[in-house]
C-alpha positions in Angstrom: 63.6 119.0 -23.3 60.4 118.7 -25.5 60.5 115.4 -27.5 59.3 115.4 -30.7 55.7 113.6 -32.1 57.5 111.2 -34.3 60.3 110.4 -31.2 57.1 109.7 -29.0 55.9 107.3 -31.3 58.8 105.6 -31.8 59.0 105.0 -28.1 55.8 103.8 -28.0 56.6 101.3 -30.7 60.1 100.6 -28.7 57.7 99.8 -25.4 55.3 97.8 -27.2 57.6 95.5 -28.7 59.2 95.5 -25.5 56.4 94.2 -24.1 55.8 90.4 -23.1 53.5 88.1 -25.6 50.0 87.1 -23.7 50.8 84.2 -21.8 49.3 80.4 -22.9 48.3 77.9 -20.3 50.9 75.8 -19.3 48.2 72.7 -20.0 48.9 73.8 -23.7 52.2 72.5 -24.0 51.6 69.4 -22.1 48.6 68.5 -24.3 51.1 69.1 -27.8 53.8 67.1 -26.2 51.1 64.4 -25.4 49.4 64.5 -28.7 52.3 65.2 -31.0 55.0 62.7 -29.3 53.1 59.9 -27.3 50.2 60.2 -29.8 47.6 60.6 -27.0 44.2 61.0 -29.2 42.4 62.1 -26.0 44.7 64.9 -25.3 44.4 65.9 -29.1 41.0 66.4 -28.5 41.3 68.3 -26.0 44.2 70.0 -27.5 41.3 70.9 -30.3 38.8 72.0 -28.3 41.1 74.5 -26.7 41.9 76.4 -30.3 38.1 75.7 -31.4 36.3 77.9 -28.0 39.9 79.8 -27.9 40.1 78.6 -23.9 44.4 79.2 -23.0 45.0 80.1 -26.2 43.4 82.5 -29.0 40.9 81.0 -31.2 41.9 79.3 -34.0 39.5 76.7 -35.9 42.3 75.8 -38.5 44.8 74.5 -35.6 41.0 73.0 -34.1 40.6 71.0 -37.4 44.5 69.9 -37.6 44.2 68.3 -33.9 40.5 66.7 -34.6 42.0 65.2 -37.2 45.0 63.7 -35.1 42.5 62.7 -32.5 40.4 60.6 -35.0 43.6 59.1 -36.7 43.7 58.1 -33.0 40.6 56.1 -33.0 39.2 58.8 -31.3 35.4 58.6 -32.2 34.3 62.2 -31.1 37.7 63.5 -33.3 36.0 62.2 -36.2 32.6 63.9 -35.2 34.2 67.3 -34.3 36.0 67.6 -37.3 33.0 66.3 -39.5 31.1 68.9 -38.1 33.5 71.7 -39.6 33.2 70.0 -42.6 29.5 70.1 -42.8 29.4 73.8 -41.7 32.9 75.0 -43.8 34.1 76.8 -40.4 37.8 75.6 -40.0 37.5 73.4 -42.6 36.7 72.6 -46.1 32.6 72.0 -46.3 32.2 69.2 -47.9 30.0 66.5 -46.9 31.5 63.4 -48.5 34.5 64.0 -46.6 32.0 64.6 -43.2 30.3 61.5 -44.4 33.5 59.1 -44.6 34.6 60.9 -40.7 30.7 60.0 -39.5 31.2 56.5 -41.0 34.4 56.3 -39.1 32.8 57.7 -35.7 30.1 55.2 -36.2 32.1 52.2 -36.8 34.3 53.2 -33.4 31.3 52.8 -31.7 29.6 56.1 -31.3 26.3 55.8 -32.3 25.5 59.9 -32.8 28.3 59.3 -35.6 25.5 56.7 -36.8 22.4 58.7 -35.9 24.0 61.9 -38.0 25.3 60.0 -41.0 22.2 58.1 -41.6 20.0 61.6 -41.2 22.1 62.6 -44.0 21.2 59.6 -46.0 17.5 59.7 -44.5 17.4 63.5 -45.8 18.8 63.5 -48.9 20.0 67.1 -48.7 24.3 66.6 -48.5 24.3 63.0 -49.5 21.6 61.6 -52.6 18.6 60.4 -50.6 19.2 56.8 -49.6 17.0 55.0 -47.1 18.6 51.9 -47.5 21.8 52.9 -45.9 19.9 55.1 -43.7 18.2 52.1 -42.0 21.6 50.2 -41.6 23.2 52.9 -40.2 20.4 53.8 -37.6 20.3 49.7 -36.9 24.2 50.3 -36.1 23.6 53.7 -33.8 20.7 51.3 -31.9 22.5 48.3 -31.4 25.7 50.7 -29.8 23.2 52.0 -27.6 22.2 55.1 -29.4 18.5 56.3 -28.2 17.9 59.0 -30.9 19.2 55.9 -33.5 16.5 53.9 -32.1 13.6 56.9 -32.1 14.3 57.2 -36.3 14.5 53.6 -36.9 11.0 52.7 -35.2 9.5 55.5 -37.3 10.6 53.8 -40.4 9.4 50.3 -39.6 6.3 52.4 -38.1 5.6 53.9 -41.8 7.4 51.6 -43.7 9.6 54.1 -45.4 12.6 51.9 -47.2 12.4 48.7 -45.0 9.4 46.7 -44.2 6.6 48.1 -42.2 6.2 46.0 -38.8 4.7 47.9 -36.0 5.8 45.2 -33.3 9.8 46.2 -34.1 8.7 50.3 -34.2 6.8 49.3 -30.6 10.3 47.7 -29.8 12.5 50.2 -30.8 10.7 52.9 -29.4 10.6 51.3 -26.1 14.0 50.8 -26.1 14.9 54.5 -27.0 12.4 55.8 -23.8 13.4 53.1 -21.5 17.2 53.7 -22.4 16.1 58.1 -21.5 14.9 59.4 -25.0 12.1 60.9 -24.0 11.2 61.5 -27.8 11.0 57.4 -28.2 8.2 57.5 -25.3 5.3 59.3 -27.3 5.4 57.6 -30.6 5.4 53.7 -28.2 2.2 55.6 -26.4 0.2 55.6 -30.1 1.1 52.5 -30.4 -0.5 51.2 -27.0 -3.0 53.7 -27.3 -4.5 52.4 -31.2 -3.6 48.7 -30.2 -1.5 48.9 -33.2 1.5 46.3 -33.5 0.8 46.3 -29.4 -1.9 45.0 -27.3 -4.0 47.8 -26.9 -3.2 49.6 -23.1 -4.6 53.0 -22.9 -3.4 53.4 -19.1 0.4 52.9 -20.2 -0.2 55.0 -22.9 -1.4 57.9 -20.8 2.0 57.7 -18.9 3.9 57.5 -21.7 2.7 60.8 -22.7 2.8 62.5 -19.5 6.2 61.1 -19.1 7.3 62.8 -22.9 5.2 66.2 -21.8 7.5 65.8 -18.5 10.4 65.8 -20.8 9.5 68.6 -22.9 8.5 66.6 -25.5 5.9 68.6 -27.4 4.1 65.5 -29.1 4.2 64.0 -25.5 2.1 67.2 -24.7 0.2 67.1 -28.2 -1.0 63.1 -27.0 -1.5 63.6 -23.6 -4.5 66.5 -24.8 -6.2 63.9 -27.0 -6.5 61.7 -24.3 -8.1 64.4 -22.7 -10.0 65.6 -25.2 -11.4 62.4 -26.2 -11.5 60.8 -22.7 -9.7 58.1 -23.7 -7.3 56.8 -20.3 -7.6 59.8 -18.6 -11.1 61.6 -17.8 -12.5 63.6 -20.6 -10.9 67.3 -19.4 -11.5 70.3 -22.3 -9.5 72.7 -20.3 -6.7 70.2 -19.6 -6.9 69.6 -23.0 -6.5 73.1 -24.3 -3.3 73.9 -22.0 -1.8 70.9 -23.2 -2.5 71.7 -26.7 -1.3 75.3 -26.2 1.7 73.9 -24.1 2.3 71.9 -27.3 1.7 74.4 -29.9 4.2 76.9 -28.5 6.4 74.1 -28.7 6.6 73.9 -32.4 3.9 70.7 -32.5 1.6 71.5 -35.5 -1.4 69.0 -34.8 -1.5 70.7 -30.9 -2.2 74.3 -32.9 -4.7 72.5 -35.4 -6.3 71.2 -32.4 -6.3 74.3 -30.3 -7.7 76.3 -33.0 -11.0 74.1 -33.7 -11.3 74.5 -30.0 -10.8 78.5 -30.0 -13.3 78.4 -33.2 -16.0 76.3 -32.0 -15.4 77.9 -27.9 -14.8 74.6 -26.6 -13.0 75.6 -23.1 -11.7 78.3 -25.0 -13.6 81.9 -25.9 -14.9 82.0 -29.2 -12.8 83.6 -31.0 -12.2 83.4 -34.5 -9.6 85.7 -35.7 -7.0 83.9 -33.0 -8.9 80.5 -34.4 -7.8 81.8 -38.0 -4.2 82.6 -36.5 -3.9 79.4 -34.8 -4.7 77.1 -37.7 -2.2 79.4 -39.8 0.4 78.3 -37.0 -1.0 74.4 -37.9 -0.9 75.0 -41.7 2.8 76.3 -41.6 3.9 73.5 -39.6 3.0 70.4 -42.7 0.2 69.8 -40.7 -2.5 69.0 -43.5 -6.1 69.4 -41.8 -4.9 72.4 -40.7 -4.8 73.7 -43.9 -7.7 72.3 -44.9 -9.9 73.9 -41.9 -8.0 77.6 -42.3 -8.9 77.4 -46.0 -12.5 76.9 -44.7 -12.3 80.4 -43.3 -10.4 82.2 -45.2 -12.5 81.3 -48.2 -15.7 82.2 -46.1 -14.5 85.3 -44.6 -14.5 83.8 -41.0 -11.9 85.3 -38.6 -10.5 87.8 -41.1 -10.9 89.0 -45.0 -12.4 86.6 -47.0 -9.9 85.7 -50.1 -11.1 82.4 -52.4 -7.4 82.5 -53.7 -5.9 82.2 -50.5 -8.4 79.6 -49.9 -7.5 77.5 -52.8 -3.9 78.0 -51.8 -4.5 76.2 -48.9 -6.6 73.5 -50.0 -3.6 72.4 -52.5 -1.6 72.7 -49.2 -4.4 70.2 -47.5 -4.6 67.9 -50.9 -1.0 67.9 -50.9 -0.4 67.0 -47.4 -2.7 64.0 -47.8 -5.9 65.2 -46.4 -8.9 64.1 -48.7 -11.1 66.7 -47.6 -8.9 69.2 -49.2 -8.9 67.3 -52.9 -12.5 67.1 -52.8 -13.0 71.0 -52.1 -11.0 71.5 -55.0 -12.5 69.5 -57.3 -15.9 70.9 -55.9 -14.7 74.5 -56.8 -13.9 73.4 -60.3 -16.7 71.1 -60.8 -19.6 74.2 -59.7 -17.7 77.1 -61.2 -17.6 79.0 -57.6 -15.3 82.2 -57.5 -12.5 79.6 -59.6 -13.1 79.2 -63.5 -15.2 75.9 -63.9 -12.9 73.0 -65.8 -13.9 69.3 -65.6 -10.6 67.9 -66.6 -9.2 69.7 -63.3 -12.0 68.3 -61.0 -11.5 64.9 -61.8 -8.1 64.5 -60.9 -9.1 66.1 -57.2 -11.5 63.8 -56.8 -9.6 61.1 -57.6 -6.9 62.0 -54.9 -9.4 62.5 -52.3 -10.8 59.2 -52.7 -6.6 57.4 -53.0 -6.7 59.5 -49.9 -9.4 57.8 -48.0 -12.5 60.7 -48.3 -15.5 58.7 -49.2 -17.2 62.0 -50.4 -14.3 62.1 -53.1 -15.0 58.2 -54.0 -18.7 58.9 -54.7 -17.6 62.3 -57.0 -14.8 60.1 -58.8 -17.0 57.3 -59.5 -19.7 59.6 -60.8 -17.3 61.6 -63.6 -15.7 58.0 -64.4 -19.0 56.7 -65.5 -20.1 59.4 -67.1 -16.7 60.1 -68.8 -17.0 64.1 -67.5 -13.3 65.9 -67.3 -12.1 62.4 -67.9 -12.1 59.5 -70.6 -14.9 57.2 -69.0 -13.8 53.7 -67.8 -16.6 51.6 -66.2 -13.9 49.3 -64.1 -12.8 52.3 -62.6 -16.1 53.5 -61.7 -17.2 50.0 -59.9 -14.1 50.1 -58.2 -14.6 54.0 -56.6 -18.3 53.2 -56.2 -17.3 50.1 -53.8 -15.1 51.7 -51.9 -18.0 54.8 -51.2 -20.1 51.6 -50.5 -17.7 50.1 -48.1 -17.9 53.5 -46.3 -21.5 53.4 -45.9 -22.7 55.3 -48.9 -25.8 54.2 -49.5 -26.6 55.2 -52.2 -23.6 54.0 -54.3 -24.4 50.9 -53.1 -27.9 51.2 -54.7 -26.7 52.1 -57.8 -23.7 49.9 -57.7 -26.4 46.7 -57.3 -28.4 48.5 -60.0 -25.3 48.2 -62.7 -25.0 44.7 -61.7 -28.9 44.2 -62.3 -28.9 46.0 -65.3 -25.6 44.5 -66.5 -25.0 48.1 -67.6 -20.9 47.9 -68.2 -20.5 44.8 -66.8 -21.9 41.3 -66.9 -25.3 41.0 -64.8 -24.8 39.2 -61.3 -27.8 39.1 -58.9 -25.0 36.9 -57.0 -23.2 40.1 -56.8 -26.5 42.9 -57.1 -28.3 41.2 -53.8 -25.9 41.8 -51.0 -25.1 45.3 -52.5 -28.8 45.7 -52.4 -29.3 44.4 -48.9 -26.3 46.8 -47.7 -28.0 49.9 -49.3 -31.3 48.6 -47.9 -29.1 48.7 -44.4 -28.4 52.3 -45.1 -31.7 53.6 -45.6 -31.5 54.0 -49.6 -35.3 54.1 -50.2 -35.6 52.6 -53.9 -33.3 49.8 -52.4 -35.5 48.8 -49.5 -38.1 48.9 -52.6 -36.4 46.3 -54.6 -35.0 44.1 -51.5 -39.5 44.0 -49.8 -40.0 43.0 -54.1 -37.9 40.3 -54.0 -38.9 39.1 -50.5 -42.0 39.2 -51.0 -42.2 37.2 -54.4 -38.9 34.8 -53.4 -36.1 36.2 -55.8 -32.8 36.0 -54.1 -34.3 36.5 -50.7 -36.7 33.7 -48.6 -40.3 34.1 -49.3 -41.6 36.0 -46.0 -44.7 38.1 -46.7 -44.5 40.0 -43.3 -41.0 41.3 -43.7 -41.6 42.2 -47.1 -44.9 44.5 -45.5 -42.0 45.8 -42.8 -39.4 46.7 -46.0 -42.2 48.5 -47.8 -43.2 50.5 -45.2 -39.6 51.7 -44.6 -38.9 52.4 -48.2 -42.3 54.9 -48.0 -41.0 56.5 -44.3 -38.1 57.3 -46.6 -40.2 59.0 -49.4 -40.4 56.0 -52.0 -43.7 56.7 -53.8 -44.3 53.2 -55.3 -43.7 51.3 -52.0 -46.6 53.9 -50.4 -48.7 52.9 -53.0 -47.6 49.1 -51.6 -48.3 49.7 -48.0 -51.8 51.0 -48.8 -52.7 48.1 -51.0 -51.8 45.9 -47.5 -53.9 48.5 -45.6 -57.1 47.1 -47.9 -56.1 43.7 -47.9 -57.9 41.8 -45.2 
């Protein structure tokens, strides 16, 4: 007898109903009995992790977040950390990081330092929680003290840079010791530039060396990144350019920006590399989008000159923002050189200053010199003579000669400030130092006639001969008056 479509459907339905539910793993109802009854917070974490991977059971994140939360009730530390997690990502749970953050403070203050090392990144970041470095560094101080390596990496880099506690080098050297000792590898680099600048540390470039190798080891990149200085540079190790360019790409694949920056001056310039500028050009891109500032700087360089690729002065400027930005003087002063000559960017004054300015805060002498210049002269900027003195000393202090000279010529002249030979003879002596013809001039003057300097006819003779080598006219004129005096 021929059964109708709708009676083998219903048959179908009959069979599947019929039909036993998927079976659950017995361990299942002994973990609820355990969790729910004896209030076992290890078995409710278990329990959770069960519904959270759907391992014996079918996957479900709410049940995961109900037994997380039973498991940290419990004092169970990685409950708390679990279930903060699903509050941070909204899967299974609410998102919402103050409720993360009071779970992580919980974790933390049970003991476990990630609980620490997470919460206070969330402090230290400023992205869920308003920024707050103060609580970051307690928190990390916390994860450190419980044992926490990764707690102890962060918190040296704070007291290294001295971002919202005190700067002291010695606890960073500390810290990061302990972290590497205790099998962070990413605590061993940061303790090698310590050793290896003598900073905080007594200076140990052989400890240093291993330190690196033993980060690279670890697949730390910036292990990789220090160990191809070394090489580089020689420094510990024996000067290796090849070693140093594997290293660097070894480094640079691993997301370390300075390794590319390096890599690519070495692909540019063919140093144990072939020359090769468009990969150069690609390489310092890589640098640039990693924050790492000379990068930018140098790939400005060639994009704005064509080298490696289409030449594009906008793109250039783009990155020499990026550079100035990222605290690289070098790229401040190209800036303010653009806008000071008018080259392929509109010429403005009041710009250029500013750039100059910022290269010199940033430590480019060049920038110190140009600052000093427009600050006297009041060009793009109201002029201020303090100001100027001030930029002028620091481009003397870094061997400017020639801002020495006219620094010692202001104090001579007691042009915007009150005359000082006290203050105009060293300044002169320094320039002297640094070749500055017209200084040597003034300093073989005053030697020779006994003004601020001992009276010493022979060493006045040897000053004005070096003044003329360096193309003084009037102290050529001296040296041949001594040529006819018997």
């Amino acid at each position: 007898m021929r059964r109708t479509l709708p009676a083998l459907f219903g048959l179908g339905l009959v069979a599947l109903l019929a039909a036993p539910a998927a079976a659950q793993s017995p361990e299942l109802n002994t973990l609820k009995k355990s969790c729910e009854k004896a209030a076992n917070a290890a078995d409710c974490l278990k329990l959770a992790g069960m519904y959270a991977k759907g391992e014996g059971t079918p996957k479900d994140l709410g049940k995961a977040a109900n037994f997380y939360k039973k498991a940290c009730d419990g004092s169970n530390a990685q409950g708390c950390l679990d279930l903060a997690a699903m509050h941070r990502s909204g899967e299974g749970a609410s998102k919402d990081a103050q409720k993360a953050a009071v779970l992580l403070r919980r974790g933390c203050d049970l003991g476990n330092s990630e609980g620490c090392t997470q919460l206070a990144m969330m402090y230290f970041e400023g992205k869920e929680l308003p920024k707050d470095l103060t609580q970051a560094g307690g928190l990390l101080k916390q994860g450190c003290d419980a044992g926490g390596a990764k707690s102890c990496v962060v918190l040296g880099g704070m007291h290294q840079e001295g971002r919202g506690i005190e700067k002291d080098l010695a606890k960073a050297s500390a810290l990061f010791r302990k972290a590497c000792e205790g099998g962070e590898v990413a605590g061993c680099s940061p303790l090698g530039v310590l050793l290896r600048d003598g900073a905080g540390v007594k200076k140990n470039l052989n400890e240093a060396v291993a330190l690196f190798r033993k980060a690279c080891d670890g697949s730390a990149p910036a292990g990789c990144y220090n160990l191809g200085l070394a090489h580089e540079r020689g420094e510990g190790v024996p000067r290796d350019p090849a070693r140093a360019a594997a290293l660097f790409k070894q480094a640079c694949d691993g997301g370390e920006a300075g390794a590319c920056y390096r890599l690519g001056l070495m692909v540019r310039d063919g140093v144990a590399e072939t020359k090769d500028p468009a990969r150069a050009r690609e390489l310092l891109k890589k640098g640039c989008d990693g924050g790492f500032a000379a990068s930018c700087q140098d790939l400005g360089m060639m994009v704005g000159t064509g080298k490696g690729g289409p030449k594009d002065l906008a793109q250039a400027t783009i990155h020499f923002q990026q550079a100035c930005s990222g605290g690289d003087g070098r790229g401040c002063v190209t800036l303010g050189t653009l806008y000071l000559g008018g080259k392929g960017i509109t010429k403005d004054l009041v710009r250029a200053a500013p750039f100059f300015i910022s290269g010199c805060e940033a430590g480019d002498i060049q920038g110190c010199s140009k600052a000093a210049n427009m600050l006297e002269m009041g060009e793009g900027v109201g002029r201020d003579m303090p100001r100027a003195r001030a930029y002028l000393k620091r481009s003397c202090d870094g061997a400017v000669a020639e801002d020495c000279f006219h620094l010692a010529s202001l104090y001579v002249r007691g042009q915007g400030v009150e005359r000082d030979m006290s203050v105009a003879i060293p300044l002169l002596s320094k320039a002297c130092d640094g070749n500055q013809a017209e200084a040597c001039y003034e300093v073989a003057f005053m030697t020779e006639t006994g003004q601020g300097f001992p009276k010493d006819y022979k060493r006045a003779t040897a000053l004005y001969k070096q003044s003329c080598d360096g193309g003084f006219p009037k102290a050529c004129e001296k040296v041949r008056q001594r040529a006819r005096t018997p």
